[in-house]
Backbone as JSON Lines, residues from 0, in Angstrom:
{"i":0,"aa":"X","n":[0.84,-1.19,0.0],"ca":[0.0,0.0,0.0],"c":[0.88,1.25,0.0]}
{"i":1,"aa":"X","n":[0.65,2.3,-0.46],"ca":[1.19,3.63,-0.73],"c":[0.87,4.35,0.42]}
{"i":2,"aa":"X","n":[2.16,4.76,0.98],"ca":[2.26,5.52,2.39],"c":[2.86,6.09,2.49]}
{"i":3,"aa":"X","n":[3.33,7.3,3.22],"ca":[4.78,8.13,3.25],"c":[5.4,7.29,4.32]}
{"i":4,"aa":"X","n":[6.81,7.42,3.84],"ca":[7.51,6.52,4.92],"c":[7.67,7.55,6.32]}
{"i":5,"aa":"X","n":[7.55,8.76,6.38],"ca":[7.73,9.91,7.54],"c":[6.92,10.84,7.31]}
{"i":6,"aa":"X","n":[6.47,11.49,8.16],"ca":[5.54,12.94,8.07],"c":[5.75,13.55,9.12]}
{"i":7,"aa":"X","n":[5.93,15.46,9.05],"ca":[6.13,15.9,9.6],"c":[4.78,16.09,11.16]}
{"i":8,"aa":"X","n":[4.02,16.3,10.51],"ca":[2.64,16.01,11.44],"c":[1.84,14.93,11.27]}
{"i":9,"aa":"X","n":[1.5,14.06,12.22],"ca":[0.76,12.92,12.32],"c":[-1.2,13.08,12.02]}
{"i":10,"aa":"X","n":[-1.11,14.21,12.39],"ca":[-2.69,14.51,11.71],"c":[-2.68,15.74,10.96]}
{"i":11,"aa":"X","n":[-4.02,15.91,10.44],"ca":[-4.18,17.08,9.58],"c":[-5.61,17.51,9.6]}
{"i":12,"aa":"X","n":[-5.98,18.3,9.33],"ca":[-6.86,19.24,8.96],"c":[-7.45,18.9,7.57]}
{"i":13,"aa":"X","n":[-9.07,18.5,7.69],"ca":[-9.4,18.35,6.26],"c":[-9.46,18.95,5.08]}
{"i":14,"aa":"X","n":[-9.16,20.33,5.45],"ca":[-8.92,21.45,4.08],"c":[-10.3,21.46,3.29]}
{"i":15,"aa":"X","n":[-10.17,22.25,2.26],"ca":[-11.14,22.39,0.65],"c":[-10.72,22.02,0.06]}
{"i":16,"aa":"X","n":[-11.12,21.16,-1.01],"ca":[-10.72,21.28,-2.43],"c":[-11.06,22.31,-3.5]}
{"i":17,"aa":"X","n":[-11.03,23.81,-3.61],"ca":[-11.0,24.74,-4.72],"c":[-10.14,24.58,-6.18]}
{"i":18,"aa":"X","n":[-11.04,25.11,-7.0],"ca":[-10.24,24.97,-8.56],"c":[-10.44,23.97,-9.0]}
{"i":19,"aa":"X","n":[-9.75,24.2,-10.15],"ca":[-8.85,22.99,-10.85],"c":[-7.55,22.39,-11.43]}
{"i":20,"aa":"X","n":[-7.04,21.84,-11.29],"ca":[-5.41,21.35,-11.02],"c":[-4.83,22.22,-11.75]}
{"i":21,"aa":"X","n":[-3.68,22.7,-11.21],"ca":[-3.03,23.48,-12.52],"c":[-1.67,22.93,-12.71]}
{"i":22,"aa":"X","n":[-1.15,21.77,-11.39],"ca":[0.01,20.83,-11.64],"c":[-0.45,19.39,-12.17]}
{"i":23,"aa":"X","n":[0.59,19.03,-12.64],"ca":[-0.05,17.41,-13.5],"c":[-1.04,17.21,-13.83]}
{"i":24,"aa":"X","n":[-1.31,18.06,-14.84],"ca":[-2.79,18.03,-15.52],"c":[-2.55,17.63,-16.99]}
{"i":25,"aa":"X","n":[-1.54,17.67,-17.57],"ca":[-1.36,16.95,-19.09],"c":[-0.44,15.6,-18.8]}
{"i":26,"aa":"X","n":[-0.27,15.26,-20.07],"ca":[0.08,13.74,-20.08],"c":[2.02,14.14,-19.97]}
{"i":27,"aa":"X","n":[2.9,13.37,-19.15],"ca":[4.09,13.94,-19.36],"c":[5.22,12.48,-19.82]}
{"i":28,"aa":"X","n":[4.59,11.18,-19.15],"ca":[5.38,10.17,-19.72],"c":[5.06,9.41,-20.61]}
{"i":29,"aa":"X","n":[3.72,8.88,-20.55],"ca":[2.93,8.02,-21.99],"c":[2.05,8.14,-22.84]}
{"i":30,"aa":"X","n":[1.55,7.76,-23.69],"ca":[0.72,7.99,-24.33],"c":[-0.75,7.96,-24.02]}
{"i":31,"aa":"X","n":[-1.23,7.56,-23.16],"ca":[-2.41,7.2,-22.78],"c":[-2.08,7.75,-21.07]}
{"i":32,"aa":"X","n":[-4.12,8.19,-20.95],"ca":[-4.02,8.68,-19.22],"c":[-5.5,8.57,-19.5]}
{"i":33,"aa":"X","n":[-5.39,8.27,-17.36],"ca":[-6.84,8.27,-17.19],"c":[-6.85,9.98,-16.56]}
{"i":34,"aa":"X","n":[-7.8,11.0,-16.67],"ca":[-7.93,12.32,-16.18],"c":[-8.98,12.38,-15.16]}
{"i":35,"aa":"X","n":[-8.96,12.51,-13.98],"ca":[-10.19,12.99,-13.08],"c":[-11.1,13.85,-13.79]}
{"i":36,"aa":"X","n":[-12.62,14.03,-13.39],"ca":[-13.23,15.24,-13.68],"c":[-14.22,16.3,-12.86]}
{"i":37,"aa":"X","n":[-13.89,15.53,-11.26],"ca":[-14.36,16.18,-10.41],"c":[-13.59,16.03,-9.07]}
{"i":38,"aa":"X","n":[-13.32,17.0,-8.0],"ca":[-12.17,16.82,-6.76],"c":[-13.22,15.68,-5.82]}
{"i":39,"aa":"X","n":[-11.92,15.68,-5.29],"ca":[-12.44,14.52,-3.7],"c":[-11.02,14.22,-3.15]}
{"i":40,"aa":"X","n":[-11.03,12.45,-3.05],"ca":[-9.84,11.76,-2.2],"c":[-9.79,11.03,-2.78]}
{"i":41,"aa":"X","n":[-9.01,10.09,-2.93],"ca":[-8.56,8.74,-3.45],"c":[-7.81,8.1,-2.55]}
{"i":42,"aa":"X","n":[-7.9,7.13,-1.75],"ca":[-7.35,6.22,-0.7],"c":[-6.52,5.33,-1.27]}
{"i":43,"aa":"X","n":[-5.37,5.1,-0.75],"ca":[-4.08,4.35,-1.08],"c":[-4.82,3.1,-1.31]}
{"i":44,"aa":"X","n":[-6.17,2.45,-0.75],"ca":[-6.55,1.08,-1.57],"c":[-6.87,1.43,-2.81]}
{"i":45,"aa":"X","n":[-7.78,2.1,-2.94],"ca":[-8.61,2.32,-4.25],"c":[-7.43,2.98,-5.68]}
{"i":46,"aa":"X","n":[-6.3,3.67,-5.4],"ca":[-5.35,4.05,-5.74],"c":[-4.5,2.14,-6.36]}
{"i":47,"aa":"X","n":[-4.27,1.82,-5.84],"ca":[-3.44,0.44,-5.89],"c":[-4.6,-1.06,-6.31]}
{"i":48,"aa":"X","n":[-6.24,-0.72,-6.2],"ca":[-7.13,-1.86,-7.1],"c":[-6.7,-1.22,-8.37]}
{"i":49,"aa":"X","n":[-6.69,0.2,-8.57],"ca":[-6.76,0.43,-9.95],"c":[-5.88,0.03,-10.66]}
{"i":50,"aa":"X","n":[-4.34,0.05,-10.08],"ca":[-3.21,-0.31,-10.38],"c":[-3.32,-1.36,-11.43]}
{"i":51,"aa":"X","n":[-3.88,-2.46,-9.86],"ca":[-3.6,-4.08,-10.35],"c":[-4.57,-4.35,-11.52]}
{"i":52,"aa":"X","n":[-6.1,-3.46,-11.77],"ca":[-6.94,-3.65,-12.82],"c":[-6.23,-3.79,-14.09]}
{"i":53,"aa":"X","n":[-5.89,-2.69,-14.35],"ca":[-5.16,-2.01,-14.96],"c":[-3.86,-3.18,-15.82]}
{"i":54,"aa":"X","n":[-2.64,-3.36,-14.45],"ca":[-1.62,-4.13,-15.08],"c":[-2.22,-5.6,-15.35]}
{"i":55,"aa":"X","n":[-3.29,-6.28,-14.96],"ca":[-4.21,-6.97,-15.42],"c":[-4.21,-7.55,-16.77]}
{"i":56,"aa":"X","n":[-4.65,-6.13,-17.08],"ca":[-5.56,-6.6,-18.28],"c":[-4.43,-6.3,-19.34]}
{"i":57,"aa":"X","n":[-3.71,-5.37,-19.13],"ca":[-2.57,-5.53,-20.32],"c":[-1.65,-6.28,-20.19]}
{"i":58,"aa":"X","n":[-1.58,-7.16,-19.31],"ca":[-0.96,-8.54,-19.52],"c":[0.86,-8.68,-18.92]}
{"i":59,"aa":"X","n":[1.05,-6.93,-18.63],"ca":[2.49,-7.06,-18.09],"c":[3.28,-6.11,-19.0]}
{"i":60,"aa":"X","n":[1.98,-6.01,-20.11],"ca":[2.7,-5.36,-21.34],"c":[2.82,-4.06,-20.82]}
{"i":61,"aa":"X","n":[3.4,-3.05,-21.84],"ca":[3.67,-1.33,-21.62],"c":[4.47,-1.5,-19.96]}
{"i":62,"aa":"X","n":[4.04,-0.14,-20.32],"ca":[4.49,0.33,-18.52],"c":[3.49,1.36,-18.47]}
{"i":63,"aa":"X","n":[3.34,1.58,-17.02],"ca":[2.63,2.18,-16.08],"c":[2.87,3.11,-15.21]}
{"i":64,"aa":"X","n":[2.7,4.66,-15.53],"ca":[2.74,5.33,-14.19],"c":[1.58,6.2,-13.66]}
{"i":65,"aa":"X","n":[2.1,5.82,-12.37],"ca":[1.1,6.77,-11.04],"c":[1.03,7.79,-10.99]}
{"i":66,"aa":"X","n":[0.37,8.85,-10.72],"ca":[0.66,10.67,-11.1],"c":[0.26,10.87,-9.46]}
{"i":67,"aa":"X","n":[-0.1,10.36,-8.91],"ca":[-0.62,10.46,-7.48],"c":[-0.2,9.84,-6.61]}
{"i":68,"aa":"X","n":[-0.1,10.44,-5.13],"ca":[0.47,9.57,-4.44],"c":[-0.25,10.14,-2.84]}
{"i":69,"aa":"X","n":[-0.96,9.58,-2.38],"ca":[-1.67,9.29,-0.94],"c":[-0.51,9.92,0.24]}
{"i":70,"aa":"X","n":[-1.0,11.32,0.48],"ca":[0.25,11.77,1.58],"c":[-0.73,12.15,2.53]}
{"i":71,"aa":"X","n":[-2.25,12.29,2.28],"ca":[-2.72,13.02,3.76],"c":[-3.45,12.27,4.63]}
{"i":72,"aa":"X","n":[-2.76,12.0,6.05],"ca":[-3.86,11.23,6.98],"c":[-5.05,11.62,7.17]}
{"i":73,"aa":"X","n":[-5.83,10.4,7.49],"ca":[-7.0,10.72,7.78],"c":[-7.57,10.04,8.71]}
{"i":74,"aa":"X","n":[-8.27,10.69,10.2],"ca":[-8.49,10.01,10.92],"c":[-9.79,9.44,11.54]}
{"i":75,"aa":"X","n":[-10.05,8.38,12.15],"ca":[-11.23,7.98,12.71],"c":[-10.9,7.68,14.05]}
{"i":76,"aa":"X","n":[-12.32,7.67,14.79],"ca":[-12.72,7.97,16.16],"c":[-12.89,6.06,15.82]}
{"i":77,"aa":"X","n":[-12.45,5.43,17.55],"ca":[-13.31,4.08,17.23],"c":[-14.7,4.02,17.68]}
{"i":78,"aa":"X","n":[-15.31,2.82,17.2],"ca":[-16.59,2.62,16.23],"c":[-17.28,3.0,18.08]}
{"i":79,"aa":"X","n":[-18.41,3.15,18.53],"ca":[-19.23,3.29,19.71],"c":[-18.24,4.13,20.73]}
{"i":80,"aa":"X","n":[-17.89,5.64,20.43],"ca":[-17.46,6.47,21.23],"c":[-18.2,7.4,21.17]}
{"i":81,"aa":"X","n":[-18.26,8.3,22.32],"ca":[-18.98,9.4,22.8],"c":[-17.86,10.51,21.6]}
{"i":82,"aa":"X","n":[-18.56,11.76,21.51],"ca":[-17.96,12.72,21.03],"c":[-17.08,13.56,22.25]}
{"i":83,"aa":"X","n":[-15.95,14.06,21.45],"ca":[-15.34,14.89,22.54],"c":[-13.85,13.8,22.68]}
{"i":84,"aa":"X","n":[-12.68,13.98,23.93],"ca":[-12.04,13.6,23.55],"c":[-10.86,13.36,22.91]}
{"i":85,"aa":"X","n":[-10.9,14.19,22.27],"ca":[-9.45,14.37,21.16],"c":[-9.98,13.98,19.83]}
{"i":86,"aa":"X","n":[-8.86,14.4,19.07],"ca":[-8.97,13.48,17.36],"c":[-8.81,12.4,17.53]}
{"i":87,"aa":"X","n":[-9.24,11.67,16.51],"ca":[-9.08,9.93,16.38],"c":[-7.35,9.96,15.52]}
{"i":88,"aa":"X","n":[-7.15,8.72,15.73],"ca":[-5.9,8.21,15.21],"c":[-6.14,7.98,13.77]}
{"i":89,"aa":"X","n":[-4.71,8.09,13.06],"ca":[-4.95,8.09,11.81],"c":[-5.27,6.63,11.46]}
{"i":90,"aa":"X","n":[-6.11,6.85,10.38],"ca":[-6.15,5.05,9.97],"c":[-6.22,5.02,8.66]}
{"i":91,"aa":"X","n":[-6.33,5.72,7.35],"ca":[-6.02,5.44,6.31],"c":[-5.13,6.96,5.69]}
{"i":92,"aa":"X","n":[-4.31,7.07,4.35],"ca":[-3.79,7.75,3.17],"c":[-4.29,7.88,2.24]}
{"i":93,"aa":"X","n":[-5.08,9.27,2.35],"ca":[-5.51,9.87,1.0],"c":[-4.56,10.67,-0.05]}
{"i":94,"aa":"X","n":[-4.99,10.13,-1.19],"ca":[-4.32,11.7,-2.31],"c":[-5.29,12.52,-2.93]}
{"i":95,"aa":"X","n":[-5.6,13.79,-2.89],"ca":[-6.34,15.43,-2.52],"c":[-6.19,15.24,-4.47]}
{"i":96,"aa":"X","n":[-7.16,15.06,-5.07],"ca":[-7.1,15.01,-6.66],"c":[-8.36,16.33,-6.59]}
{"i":97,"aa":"X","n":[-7.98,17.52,-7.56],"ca":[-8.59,18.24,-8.52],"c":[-9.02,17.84,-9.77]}
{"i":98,"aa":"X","n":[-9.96,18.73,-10.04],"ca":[-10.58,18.41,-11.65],"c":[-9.26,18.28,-12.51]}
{"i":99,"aa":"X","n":[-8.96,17.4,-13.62],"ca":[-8.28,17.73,-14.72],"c":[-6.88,16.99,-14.38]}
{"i":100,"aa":"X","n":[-6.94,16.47,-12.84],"ca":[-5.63,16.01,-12.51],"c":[-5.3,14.78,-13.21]}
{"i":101,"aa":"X","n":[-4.27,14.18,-13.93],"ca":[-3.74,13.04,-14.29],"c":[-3.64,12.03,-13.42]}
{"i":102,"aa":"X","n":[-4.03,10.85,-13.14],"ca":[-4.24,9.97,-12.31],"c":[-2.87,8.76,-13.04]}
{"i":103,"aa":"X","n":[-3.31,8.3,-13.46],"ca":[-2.27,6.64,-14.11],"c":[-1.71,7.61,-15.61]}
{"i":104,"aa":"X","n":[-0.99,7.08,-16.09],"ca":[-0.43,6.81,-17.61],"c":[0.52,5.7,-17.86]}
{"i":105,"aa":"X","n":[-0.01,5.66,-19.49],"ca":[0.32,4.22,-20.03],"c":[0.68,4.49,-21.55]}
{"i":106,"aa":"X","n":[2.07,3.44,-21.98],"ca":[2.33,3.83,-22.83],"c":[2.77,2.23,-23.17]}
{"i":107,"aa":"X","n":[3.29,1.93,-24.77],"ca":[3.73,0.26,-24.97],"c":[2.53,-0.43,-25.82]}
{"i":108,"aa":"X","n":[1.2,-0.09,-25.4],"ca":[0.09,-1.29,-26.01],"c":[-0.55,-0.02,-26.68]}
{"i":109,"aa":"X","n":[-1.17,-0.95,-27.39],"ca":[-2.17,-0.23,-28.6],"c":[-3.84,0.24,-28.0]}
{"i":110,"aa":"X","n":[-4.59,1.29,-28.63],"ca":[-5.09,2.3,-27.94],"c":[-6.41,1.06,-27.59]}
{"i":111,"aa":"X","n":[-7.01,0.68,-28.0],"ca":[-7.98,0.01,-27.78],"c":[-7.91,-1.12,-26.18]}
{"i":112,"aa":"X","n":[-6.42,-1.33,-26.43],"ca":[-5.93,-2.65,-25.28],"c":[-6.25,-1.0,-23.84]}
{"i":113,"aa":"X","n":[-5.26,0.06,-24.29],"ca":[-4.81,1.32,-22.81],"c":[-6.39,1.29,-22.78]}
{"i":114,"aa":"X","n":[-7.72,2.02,-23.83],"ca":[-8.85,2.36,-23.51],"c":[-10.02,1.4,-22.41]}
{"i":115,"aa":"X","n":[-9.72,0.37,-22.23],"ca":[-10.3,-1.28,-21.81],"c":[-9.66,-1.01,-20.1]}
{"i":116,"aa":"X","n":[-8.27,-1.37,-20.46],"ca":[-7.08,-1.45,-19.34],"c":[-8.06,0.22,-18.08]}
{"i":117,"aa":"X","n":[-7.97,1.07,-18.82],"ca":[-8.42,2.29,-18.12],"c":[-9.57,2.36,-17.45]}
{"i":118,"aa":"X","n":[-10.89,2.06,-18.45],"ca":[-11.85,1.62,-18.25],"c":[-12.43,1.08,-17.05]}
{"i":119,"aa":"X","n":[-10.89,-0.52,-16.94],"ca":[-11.65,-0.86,-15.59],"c":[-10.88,-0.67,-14.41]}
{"i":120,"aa":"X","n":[-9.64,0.26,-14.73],"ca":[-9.34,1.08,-13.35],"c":[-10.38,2.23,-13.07]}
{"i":121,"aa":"X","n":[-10.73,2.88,-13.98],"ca":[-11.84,3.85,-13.5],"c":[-13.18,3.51,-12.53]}
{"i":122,"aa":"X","n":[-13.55,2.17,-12.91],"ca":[-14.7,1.45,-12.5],"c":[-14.34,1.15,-10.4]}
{"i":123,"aa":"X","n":[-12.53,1.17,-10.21],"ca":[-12.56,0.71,-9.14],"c":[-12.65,2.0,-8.55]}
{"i":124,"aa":"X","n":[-12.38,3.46,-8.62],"ca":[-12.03,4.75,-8.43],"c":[-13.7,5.66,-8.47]}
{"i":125,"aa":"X","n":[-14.17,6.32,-7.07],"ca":[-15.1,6.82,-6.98],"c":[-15.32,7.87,-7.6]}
{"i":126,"aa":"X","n":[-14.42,8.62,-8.6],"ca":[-14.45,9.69,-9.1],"c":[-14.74,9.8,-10.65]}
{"i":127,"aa":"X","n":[-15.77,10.78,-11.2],"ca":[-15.83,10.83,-12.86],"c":[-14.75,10.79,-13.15]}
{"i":128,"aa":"X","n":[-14.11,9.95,-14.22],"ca":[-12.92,10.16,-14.91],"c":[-12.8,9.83,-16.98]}
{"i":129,"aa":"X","n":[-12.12,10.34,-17.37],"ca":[-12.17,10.31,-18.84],"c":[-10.66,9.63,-19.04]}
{"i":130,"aa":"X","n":[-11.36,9.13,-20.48],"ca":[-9.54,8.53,-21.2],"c":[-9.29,9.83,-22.0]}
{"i":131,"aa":"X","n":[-7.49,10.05,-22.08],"ca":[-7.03,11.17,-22.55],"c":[-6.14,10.39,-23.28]}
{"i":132,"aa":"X","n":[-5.45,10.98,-24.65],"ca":[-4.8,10.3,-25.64],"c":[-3.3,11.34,-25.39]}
{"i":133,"aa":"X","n":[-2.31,11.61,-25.52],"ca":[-1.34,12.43,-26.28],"c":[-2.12,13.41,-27.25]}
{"i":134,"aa":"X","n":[-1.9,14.9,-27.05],"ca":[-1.83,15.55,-28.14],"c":[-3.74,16.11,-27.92]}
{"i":135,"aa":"X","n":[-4.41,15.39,-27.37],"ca":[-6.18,15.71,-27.01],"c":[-6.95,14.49,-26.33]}
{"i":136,"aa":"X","n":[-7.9,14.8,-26.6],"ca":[-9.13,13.72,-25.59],"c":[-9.09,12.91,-26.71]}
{"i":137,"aa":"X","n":[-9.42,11.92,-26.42],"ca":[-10.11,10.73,-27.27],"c":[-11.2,10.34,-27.46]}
């Protein structure tokens, strides 16, 4: 699972998500990307089903990269506690995705095999997302 190996603070503050990405928002290593199209979280599981969907179905072929990476804790209270207390302990790693942000890219297999391969990483990932080609949308 995708974790930071150190952090300066052990909890955090849930923040906003405003805008839309204005870092890693085009394609920079392969030919093929899956693109978010609305903000939220993405949890280091759901981040790493997509992975394995993904290297799956293209068989081992191409290569694969991650544009995201799960740095902010997030914490829960345990299950039948009163409020009050303190914060809960961290228990999972989110990564903070904007509209337009680049999620996976894939390059090596032919567009029909990346469009499939994407497809059903998107399916594991709670967020609208589109296939993006090199050069425009597809």
């Amino acid at each position: 699972m995708l974790m930071p190996k150190k952090v300066k603070y052990r909890k955090q503050q849930r923040g906003k998500i405003k805008g839309i990405a204005s870092k890693g928002n085009t394609i920079a290593f392969g030919d093929f990307a899956l693109q978010v199209l609305e903000p939220g979280w993405l949890t280091a599981r759901q981040i790493e089903a997509a992975r394995i969907a993904m290297t799956r179905h293209v068989k081992r072929g191409g290569k694969i990269w991650i544009r995201i990476f799960p740095d902010k804790p997030i914490t829960k209270k345990p299950l039948e506690t009163r409020m009050g207390k303190g914060k809960g302990n961290p228990e999972e790693w989110v990564a903070v995705v904007k509209p337009t942000r680049i999620l996976y890219e894939m390059e090596g297999v032919p567009v029909e095999v990346a469009r499939e391969a994407m497809r059903l990483a998107a399916h594991k990932l709670p967020l609208r997302t589109r296939f993006v080609e090199r050069g425009g949308v597809a």
